[in-house]
C-alpha positions in Angstrom: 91.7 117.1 111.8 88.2 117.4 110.4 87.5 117.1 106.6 86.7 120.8 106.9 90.1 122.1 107.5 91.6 119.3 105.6 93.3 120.1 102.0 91.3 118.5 99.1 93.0 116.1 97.0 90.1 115.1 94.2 86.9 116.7 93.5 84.1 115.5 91.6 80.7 117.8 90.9 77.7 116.6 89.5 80.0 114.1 87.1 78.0 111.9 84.9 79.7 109.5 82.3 77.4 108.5 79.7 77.6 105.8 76.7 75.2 105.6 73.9 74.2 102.3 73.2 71.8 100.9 70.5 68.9 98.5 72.0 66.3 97.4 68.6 67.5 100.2 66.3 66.5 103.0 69.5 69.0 104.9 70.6 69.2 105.0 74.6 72.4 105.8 76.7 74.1 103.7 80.0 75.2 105.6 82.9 78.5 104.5 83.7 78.4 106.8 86.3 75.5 108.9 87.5 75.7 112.2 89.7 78.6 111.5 91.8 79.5 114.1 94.2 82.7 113.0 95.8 85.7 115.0 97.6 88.7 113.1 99.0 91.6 114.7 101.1 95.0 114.8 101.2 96.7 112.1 102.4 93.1 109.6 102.6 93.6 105.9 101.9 90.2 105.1 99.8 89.1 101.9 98.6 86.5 101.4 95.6 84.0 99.0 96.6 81.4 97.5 93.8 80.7 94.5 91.6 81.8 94.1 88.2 80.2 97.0 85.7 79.7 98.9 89.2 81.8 102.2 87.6 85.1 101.5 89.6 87.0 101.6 86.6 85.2 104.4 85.1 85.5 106.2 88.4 89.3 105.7 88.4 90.0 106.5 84.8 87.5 109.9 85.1 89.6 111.0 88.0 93.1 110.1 86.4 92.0 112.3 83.0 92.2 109.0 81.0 88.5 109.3 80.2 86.2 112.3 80.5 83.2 113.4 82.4 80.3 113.6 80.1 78.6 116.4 82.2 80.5 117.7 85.7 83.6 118.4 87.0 86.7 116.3 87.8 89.9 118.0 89.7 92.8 116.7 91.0 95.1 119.1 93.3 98.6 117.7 93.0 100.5 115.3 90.9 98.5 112.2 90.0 99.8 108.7 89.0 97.9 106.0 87.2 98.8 102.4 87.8 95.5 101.5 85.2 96.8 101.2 81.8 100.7 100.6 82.7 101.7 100.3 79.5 100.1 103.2 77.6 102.6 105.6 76.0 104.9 103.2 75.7 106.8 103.1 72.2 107.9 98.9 71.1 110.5 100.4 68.7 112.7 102.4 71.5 114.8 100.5 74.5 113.5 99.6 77.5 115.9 102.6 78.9 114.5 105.1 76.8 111.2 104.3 77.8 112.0 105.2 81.3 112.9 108.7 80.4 110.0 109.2 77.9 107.1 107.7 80.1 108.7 109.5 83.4 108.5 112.4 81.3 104.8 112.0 80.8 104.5 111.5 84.2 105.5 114.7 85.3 109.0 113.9 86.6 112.0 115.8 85.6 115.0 115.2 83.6 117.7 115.3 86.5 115.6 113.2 88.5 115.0 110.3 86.0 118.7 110.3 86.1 119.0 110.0 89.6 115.8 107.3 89.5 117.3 105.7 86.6 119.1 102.9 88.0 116.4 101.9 91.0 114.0 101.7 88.6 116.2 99.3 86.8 117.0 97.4 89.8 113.6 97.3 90.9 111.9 95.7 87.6 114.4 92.7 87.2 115.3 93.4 83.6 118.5 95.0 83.5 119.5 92.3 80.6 117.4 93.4 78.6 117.4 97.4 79.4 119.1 97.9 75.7 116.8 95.9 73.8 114.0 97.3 71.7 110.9 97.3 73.9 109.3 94.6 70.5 111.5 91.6 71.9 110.3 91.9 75.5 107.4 89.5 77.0 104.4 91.2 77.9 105.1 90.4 81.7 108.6 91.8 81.3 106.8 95.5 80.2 104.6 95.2 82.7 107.3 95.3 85.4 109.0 98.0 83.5 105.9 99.9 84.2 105.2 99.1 87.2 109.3 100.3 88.5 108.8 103.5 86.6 105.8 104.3 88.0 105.8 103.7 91.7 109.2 105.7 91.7 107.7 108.9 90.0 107.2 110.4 93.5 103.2 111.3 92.6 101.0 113.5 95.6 98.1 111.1 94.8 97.9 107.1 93.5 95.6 106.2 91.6 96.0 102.0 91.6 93.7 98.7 90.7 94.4 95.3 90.2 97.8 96.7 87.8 99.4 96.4 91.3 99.5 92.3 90.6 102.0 92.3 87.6 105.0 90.0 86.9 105.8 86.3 88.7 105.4 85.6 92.0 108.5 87.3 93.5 107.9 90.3 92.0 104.0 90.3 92.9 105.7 89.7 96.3 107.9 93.1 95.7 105.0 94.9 94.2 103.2 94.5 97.7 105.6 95.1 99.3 106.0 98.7 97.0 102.4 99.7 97.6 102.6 99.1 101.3 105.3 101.5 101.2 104.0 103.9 99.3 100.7 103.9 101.9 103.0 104.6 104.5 104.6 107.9 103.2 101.5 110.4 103.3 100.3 110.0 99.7 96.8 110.3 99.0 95.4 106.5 97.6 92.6 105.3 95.7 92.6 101.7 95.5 89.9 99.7 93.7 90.9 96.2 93.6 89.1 92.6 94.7 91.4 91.5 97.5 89.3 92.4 100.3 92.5 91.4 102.9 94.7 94.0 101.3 92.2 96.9 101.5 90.6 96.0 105.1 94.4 96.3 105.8 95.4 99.2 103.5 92.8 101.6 103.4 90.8 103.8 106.1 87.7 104.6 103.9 85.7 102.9 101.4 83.2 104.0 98.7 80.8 101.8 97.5 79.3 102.0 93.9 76.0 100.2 92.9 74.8 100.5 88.8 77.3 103.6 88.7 76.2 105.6 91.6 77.6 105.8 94.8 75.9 104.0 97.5 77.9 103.8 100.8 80.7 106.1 101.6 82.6 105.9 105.2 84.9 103.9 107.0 85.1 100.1 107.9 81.2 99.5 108.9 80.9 100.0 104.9 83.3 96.9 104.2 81.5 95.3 106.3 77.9 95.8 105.1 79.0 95.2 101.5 80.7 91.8 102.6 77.2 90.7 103.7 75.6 92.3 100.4 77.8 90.0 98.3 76.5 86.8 100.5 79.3 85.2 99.4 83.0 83.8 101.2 85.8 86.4 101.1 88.4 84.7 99.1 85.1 82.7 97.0 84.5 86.1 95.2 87.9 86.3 93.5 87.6 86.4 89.7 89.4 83.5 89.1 92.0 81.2 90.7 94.6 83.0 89.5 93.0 85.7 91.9 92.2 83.4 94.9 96.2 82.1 94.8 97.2 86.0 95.0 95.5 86.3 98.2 96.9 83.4 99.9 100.3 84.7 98.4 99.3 87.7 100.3 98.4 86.7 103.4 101.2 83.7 103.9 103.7 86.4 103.5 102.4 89.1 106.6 104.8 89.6 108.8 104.9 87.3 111.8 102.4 89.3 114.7 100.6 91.0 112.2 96.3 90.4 112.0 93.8 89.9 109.6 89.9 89.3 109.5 89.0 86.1 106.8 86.2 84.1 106.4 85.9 80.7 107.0 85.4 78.6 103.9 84.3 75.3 106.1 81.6 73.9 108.6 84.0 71.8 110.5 84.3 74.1 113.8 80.3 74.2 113.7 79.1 75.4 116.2 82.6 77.5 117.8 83.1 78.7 114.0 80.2 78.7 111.3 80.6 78.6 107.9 81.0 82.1 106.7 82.2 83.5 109.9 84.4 86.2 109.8 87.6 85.0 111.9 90.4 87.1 113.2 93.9 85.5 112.2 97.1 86.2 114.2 100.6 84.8 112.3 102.7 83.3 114.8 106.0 81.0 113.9 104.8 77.1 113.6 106.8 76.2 116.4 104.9 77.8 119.4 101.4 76.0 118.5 99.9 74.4 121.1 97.7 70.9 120.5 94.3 72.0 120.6 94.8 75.6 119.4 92.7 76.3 116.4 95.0 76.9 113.1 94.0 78.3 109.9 95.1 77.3 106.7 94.8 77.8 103.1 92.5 75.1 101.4 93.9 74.2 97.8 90.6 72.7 96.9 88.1 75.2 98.3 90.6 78.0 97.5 89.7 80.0 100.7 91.0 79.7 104.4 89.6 77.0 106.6 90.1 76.6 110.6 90.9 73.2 111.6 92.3 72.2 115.4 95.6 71.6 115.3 96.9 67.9 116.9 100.3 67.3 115.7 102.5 66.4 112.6 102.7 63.3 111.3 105.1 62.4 108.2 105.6 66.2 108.0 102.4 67.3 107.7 100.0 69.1 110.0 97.3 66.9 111.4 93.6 68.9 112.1 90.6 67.9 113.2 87.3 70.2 113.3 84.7 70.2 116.0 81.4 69.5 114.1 79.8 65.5 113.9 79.8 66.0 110.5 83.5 66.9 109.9 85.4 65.4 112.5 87.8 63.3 110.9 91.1 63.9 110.9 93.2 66.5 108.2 96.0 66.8 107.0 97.6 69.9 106.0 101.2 70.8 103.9 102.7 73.2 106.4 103.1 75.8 104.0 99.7 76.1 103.8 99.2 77.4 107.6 98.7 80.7 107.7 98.8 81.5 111.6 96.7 81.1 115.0 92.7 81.9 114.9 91.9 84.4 117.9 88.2 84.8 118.0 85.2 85.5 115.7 84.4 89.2 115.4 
């Protein structure tokens, strides 16, 4: 169906968002965002490309109605969910319980069906202990998954998400995947900003790149691609911290076995089959059906990225690699939960 004959989910006209800022005791104003015309349709997957102070948050916050245009128009067509700012509205002196009703109400969902919702969302966030308590005596984490549960079961027409979609330990990260995933499977319309390039190569079906607030590339994967080689820098190398680069491998260990996905390899050691920097198309497969020679990838703790090694054997346990290049030819040896499947080719 062409865009033309598609129903519009967002609109934005002419939309400027402006800050006044004082430079030497002259007044001057930053464009957050400058003259973006944008229109996204029902049921799009779109992921916000940019570096840090490009406008994605501004862009996502103008769109949700948390900030507002400074000149232009924003619309939305539909019921719109925020996972930026999970825990606004939410009141420390009332129970976790009745913050479900009260920020479900907010979100546009009605009484009967927070009743029916009440319980899942419950279930979902881990806390049921504590679903009495005054919201004051919870951990920041434990709000956050609170949130997070009342949120993604609000039943929006359009998600608005960014990295808010990481909240909690590691098994709930793992569910909170696993919740998005879902929720990009039923039809919604999705804007995604977020740094895990993995999750939106796999997740999303357009991207928009800002630059300096403006928008710069808008289409499908070729712009992924093309901002990849604008950053000149490894995948999994441009996450904002380890905390970052440890959600990605989180990620990616725990695809499904036969699923894909494109990473870049963080080593020399394949020179020449594989360069440094090479994008490399990954295939999970179970442990057991590797072959000696067949070239593995892994997660490297130390580089913090994914590296391709081939595989020889196991030895005390672990996996035994060795690359192809003179200069890294000696042996590896790799903790087997580290392996993250079978390397089929370099696209």
């Amino acid at each position: 169906m062409s865009k033309q004959k598609q129903r519009l989910a967002i609109e934005l006209d002419k939309v400027n968002k402006i800050y006044p800022s004082i430079d030497s005791d002259k007044e001057k104003t930053f464009y957050a965002l400058k003259n973006i015309d944008l229109k996204i349709y029902k049921g799009e997957k779109v992921a916000v490309l940019g570096n840090n102070g490009a406008g994605k948050t501004t862009l996502l916050k103008l769109i949700t109605g948390i900030a507002q245009a400074s000149e232009g128009r924003v619309k939305h067509f539909g019921k719109i969910i925020s996972l930026i700012d999970l825990t606004a509205g939410f009141y420390p002196q009332s129970s976790g319980r009745e913050n479900i009703y009260l920020n479900a109400v907010v979100l546009g969902t009605s009484l009967n069906k927070i009743k029916k919702l009440e319980s899942t969302i419950i279930e979902f966030s881990g806390i049921a202990q504590f679903i009495d308590r005054p919201l004051y005596t919870y951990s920041s984490g434990m709000i956050l998954r609170l949130a997070f549960s009342i949120a993604v079961h609000c039943d929006p027409d359009i998600f608005i998400i960014d990295e808010g979609i990481v909240v909690g330990d590691n098994d709930f990260q793992k569910k909170a995947f696993d919740k998005v995933e879902e929720i990009f499977k039923q039809g919604k319309t999705i804007v995604l900003c977020s740094h895990l390039l993995p999750l939106l190569r796999r997740l999303c079906n357009r991207f928009i790149w800002l630059e300096k607030g403006q928008l710069f590339m808008d289409g499908g994967q070729e712009v992924l691609l093309e901002y990849k080689k604008y950053c000149n820098s490894l995948v999994l190398e441009k996450m904002p911290d380890n905390k970052k680069a440890g959600l990605v491998f989180n990620f990616l260990k725990n695809l499904p076995i036969g699923e894909k996905f494109v990473a870049t390899a963080g080593s020399g050691s394949m020179e020449p089959l594989v360069l440094k920097g090479d994008e490399v198309l990954i295939k999970r497969i179970n442990f057991k059906n590797l072959k000696k020679g067949d070239i593995i990838a892994f997660w490297h703790q130390e580089l913090k990225n994914v590296v391709v090694h081939r595989f020889h054997g196991l030895e005390k346990g672990k996996i035994i690699t060795k690359g192809d290049s003179n200069l890294y030819s000696d042996p590896g040896y790799v903790d087997r939960k580290n392996f993250l499947g079978l390397m089929i080719k370099v696209v």
